[in-house]
C-alpha positions, 0 to 999 in steps of 0.5 A: 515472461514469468516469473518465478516465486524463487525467484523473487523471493531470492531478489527479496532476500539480496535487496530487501526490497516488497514483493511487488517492487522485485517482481516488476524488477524482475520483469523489466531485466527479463528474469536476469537477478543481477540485472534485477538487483540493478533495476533496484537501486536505480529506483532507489528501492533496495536501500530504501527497503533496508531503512525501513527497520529505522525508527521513524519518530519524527513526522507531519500531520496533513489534513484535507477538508472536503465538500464544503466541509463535510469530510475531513481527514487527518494522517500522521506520517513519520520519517527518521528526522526533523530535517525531513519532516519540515520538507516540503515534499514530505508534507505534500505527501502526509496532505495527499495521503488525507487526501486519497482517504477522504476519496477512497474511505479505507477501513485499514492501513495495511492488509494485515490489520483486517481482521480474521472474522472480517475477512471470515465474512467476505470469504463467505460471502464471495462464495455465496455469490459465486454459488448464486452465479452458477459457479462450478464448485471446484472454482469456489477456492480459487474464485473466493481467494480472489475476490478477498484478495480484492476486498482487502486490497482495497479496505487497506489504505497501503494497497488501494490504488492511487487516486491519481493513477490507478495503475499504482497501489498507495504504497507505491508513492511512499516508497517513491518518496522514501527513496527520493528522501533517503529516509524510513516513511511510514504512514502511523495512523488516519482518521476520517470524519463525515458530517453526519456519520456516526463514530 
């Protein structure tokens, strides 16, 4: 069944919940919002979306070394407590975020925080290929989009796919965990070293 940007954005504005998540919700109660609405909070997303405008000052620090220690990493999670900071669930998943940037090397925690020149670059360079593989002229729009799109999704730790799933984006887990924890989970910031390369 399709779904219409209408109606998402009306799910949207009732739960609070990402696009993606009221899409799929969408999709599950066959276009039915109430039934969407439901679906929701079953999965614990619409009031987890609603906590994400709480401060989240609290947090971990997970690491992972990789190959006999030629890559490192280190990503700061923060939540709202102290309580939640030291659960076991919460540090497993700060150690599973150093982990997935270790085996996927994102440039970017979200989207947003690609710049335009970068992403100027891409657009360009999507459209030369697709010019070199005898592409109509009048697809280039549409074909280049995509293929940023692409390209960001996947430079953005948030929007990669989940190492262990690929089905998942990374944001997909967090929210699990958020709605598992009750509390605002945010990913604050990442470093990754490889022996070797430069800074």
């Amino acid at each position: 069944m399709a779904i219409s940007a209408k109606d998402v954005a009306e799910l949207r504005a009732k739960t609070g919940a990402g696009m993606m998540d009221c899409k799929k919700a969408l999709q599950e109660a066959d276009g039915n919002i109430d039934a969407a609405v439901k679906w929701l909070r079953e999965k614990g997303i619409a009031s987890a979306a609603k906590r994400e405008a709480r401060s989240a000052s609290e947090g971990f620090v997970g690491s992972y070394v990789h190959l006999g220690g030629k890559i490192g990493v280190m990503v700061e999670l923060n939540c709202e407590t102290d309580f939640v900071a030291r659960n076991e669930e919460f540090q497993a998943l700060a150690r599973e975020l150093a982990m997935q940037v270790a085996f996927s090397n994102p440039a970017y925690l979200k989207v947003e925080d690609i710049p335009a020149d970068v992403l100027d670059r891409e657009r360009e360079i999507a459209a030369n290929l697709a010019r070199n593989e005898g592409r109509p002229e009048a697809a280039l729009p549409k074909i280049v989009e995509g293929r940023v799109r692409k390209f960001s999704e996947e430079s953005a730790l948030l929007t990669q796919a989940y190492m262990r799933d690929n089905k998942r984006q990374v944001q997909d887990l967090i929210q699990e965990v958020r709605a598992k924890l009750g509390e605002n989970i945010q990913v604050r910031r990442f470093v990754r070293f490889k022996v070797g390369e430069e800074a």
